[in-house]
Phi, psi and omega in degrees: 000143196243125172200162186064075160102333182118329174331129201256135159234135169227235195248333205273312176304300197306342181268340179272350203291165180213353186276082157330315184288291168328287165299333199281268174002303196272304168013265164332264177330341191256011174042084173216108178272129196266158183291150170293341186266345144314305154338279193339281210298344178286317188321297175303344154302285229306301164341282193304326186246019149266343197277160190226160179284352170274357182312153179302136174337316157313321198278340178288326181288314158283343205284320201278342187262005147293288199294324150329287158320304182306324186277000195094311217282189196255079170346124194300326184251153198275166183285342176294320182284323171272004181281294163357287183273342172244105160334153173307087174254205166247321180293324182303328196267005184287322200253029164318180159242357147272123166267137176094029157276333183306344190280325168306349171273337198244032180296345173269156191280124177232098183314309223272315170308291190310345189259307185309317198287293187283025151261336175291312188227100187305159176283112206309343187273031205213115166291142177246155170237140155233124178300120176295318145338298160306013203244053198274147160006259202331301180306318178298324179286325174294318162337272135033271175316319220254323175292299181316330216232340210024048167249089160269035151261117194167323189306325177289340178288311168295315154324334174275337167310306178302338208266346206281301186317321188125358176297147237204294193308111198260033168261310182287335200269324195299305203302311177294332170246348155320125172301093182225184159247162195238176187205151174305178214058003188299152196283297190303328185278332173298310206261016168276309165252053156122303181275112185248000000 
């Protein structure tokens, strides 16, 4: 598939790709559309992986009060109040009342997006099947735990769970145990709970 330019992507270009607009494009071309609260939450990666723990205060605040929005819940602070307060960023831009305007700022090609964008969104040239079986007590609650807690040096312990459950698939198993950073949203944690 050809997109950006002439770009050629396949299953292989896509783990390789560092261009965020080139996977978003090839989506898009393969009409595989993300959800708005999928939108959100890559905003809010993207936002977290730039932010430091010394960033102004504010920028933690929209990004958690994005990642609320995304969920449904109620941001502990309202989004009126941090716009107030935070100057034209990437974090300002997790309480968009769009989600994903925010993707023209990330224009430059970045491994650290790009890793980010595929734990959110798997690679569409690779069909995944999920075994309802696998979806035992145990995986759902760690699931769970690991979305709620964002502790996601944890994700090889849930592979092992999956692999305990019967899971087979070293596309879904990698993901959890390759040394990456993970985000609400992870493709594997979504589609455990659930989520789209």
């Amino acid at each position: 598939m050809r997109v950006g330019g002439g770009r050629r992507l396949d299953a292989a270009e896509w783990d390789r790709c560092d261009d965020v607009r080139v996977l978003s494009l090839t989506l898009y071309a393969l009409d595989n559309r993300l959800t708005d609260r999928k939108l959100r939450l890559i905003t809010c990666a993207f936002a977290r992986t730039f932010a430091q723990p010394t960033s102004e205060i504010w920028v933690h605040h929209a990004i958690e009060a994005g990642e609320a929005m995304a969920d449904g819940t109620s941001p502990k602070i309202l989004p009126g109040v941090i716009r107030q307060q935070l100057p034209d960023c990437l974090a300002r831009t997790c309480i968009d009342p769009t989600p994903g305007t925010s993707w023209p700022l990330v224009a430059i090609p970045d491994r650290r997006l790009a890793e980010t964008y595929r734990d959110l969104v798997p690679n569409p040239f690779i069909s995944l099947t999920w075994n309802p079986e696998w979806f035992t007590s145990t995986v759902r609650e760690l699931a769970a735990h690991i979305y709620a807690s964002r502790e996601f040096s944890t994700m090889p312990i849930l592979a092992d769970a999956l692999q305990d459950a019967g899971c087979d698939n070293e596309q879904i198993l990698n993901h959890c145990r390759v040394e990456r950073s993970h985000a609400r949203g992870c493709w594997v944690l979504d589609a455990i709970l659930g989520k789209t």
